[in-house]
C-alpha positions in Angstrom: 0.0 0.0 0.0 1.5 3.6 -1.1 0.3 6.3 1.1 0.7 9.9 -0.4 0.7 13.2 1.5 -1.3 15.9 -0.2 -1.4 19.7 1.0 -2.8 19.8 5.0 -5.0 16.9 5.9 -5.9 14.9 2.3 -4.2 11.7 1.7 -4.2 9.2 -0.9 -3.5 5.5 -0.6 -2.6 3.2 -3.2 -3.0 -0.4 -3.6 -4.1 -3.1 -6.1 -4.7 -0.4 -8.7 -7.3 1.0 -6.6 -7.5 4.6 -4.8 -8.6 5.5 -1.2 -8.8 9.4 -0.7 -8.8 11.0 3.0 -10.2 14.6 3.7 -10.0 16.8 0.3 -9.9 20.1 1.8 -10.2 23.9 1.3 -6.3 24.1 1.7 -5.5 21.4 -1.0 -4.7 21.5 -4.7 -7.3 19.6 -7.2 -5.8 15.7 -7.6 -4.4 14.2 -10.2 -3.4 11.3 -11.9 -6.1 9.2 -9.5 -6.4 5.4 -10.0 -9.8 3.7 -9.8 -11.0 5.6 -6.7 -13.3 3.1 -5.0 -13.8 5.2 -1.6 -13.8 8.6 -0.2 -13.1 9.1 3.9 -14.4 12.6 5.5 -13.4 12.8 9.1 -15.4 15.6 9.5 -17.3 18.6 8.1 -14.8 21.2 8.6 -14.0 22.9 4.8 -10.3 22.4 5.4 -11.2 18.4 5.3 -13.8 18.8 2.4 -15.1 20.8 -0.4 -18.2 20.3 -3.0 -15.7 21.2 -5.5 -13.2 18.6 -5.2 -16.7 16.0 -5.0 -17.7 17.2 -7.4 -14.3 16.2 -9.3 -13.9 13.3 -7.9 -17.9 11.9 -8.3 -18.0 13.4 -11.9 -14.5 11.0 -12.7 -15.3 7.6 -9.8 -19.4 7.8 -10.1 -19.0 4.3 -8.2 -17.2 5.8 -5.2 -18.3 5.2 -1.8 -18.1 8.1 0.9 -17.6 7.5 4.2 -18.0 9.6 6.9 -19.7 10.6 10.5 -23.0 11.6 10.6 -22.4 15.1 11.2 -20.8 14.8 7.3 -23.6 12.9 6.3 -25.6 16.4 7.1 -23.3 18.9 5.7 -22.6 17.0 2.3 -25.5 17.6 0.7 -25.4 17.2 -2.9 -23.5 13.5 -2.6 -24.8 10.5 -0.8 -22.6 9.7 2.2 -22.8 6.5 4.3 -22.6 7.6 7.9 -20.1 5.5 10.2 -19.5 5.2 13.8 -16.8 5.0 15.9 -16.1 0.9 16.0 -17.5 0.1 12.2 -15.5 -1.9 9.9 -16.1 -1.1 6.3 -14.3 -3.1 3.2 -13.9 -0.5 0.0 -11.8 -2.7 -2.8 -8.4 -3.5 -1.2 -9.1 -1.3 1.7 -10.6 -2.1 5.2 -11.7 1.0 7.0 -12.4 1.2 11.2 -13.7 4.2 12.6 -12.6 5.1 15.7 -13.0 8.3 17.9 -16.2 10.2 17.6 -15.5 14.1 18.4 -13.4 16.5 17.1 -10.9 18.3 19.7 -12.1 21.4 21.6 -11.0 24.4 19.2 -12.3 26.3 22.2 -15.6 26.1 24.7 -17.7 28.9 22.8 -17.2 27.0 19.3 -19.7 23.9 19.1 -17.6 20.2 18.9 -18.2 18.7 15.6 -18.8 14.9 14.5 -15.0 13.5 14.1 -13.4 9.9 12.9 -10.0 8.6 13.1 -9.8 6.1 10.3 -7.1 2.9 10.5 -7.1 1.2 7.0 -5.9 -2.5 6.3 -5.0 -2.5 10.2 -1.7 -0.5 9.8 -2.0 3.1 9.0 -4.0 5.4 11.1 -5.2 8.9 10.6 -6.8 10.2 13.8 -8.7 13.6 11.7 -8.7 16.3 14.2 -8.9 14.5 17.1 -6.2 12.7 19.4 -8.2 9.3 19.7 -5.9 6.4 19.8 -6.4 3.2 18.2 -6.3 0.7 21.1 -5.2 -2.6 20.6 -3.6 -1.7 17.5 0.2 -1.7 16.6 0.1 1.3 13.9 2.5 0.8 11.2 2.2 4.4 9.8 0.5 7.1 11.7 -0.5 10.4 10.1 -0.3 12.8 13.2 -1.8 16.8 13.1 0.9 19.0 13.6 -0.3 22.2 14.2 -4.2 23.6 14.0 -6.0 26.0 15.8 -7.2 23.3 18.4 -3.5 21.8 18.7 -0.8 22.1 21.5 2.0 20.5 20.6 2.8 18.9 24.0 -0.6 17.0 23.2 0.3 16.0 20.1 3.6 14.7 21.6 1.5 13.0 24.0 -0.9 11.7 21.4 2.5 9.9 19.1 4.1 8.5 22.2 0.5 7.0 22.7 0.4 5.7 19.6 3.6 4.4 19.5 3.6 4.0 15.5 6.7 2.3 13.4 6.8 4.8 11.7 4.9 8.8 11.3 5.0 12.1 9.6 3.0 15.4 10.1 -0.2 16.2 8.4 -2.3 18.9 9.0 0.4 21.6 8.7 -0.8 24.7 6.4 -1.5 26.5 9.4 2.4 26.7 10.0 5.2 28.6 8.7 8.1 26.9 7.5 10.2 27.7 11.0 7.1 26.4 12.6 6.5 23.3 10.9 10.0 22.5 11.4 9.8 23.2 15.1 7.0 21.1 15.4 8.5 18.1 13.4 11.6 18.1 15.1 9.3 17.3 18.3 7.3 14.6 17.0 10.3 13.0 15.7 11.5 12.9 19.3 8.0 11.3 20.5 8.2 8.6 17.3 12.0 7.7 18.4 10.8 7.0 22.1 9.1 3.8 20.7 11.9 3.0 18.7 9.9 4.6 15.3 10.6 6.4 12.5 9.5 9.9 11.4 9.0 10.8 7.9 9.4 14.6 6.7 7.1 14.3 4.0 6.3 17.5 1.7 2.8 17.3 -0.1 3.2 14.7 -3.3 5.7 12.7 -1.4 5.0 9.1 -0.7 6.0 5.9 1.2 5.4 2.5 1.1 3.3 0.1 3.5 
């Protein structure tokens, strides 16, 4: 399985000539080159995880595409069909298997209203925890895509969150909030948390990809 970074929050994985894309957002280019897509993932309803427009695109091209999301996504999307999930379901799109896990969406602060928020693990190995912190008990995470700076993040948390986590291997996501000296800063600490459990962390730039 090939997972790709994309701008902020959307990722692509790859595997058996089919496509699974995570949260196309506001902050993310229009995608390219896709492979059958069989499956969309929205974690939650926030524009920087979703837009009609890149939907749109992506409906118009894979009209067989499933997406997935909470039911608070199953509300906003309006002009696509989206099967609502639950924190605990197990989906199967093509190659992929999908378990939701999670439920809420971190505090941004207490006068903005919580939204409906999924972490997502796929084929039991990579994890994506959306805006959240939820862990994936149980689990030994062979890839983790951890938020690395957003309006609702600390980054002692998010060290918290990866040493939780303890995954083979991570890289940041969630990063267009940053500047450059920023996004470093906050790399350079989640590589520390990722090396406590004897991981690796991957400084992936959008388009860049590794292997699963």
């Amino acid at each position: 399985m090939r997972v790709t970074k994309h701008e902020h929050a959307c990722l692509r994985l790859e595997s058996e000539g089919r496509t699974l894309i995570i949260d196309p957002g506001a902050f993310t280019l229009p995608l390219h080159d896709l492979e059958k897509v069989v499956a969309v993932v929205l974690t939650h309803e926030h524009p920087d995880h979703w837009t009609p427009e890149h939907l749109d695109r992506l409906l118009t091209a894979f009209p067989d595409a499933v997406i997935y999301g909470p039911e608070g996504v199953a509300k906003a999307v309006t002009e696509h069909p989206v099967v609502a999930v639950s924190p605990g379901d197990t989906v199967t799109a093509g190659p992929f298997t999908l378990t939701f896990y999670g439920g809420t969406h971190n505090v941004i602060h207490e006068t903005i209203p919580t939204v409906d928020n999924l972490g997502v693990l796929v084929n039991a190995e990579f994890y994506y925890p959306g805006d959240s912190y939820a862990v994936p008990e149980g689990v030994e995470v062979g890839l983790l895509a951890a938020p690395i700076g957003a309006p609702w993040l600390k980054i002692g948390e998010a060290i918290d969150f990866v040493l939780a986590v303890g995954p083979r291997r991570a890289f940041g996501t969630h990063e267009m909030t940053l500047s450059r000296v920023g996004l470093d800063m906050h790399r350079a600490r989640l590589t520390w948390a990722t090396e406590q459990g004897g991981g690796e962390f991957l400084a992936l730039e959008p388009g860049e990809s590794t292997d699963l």
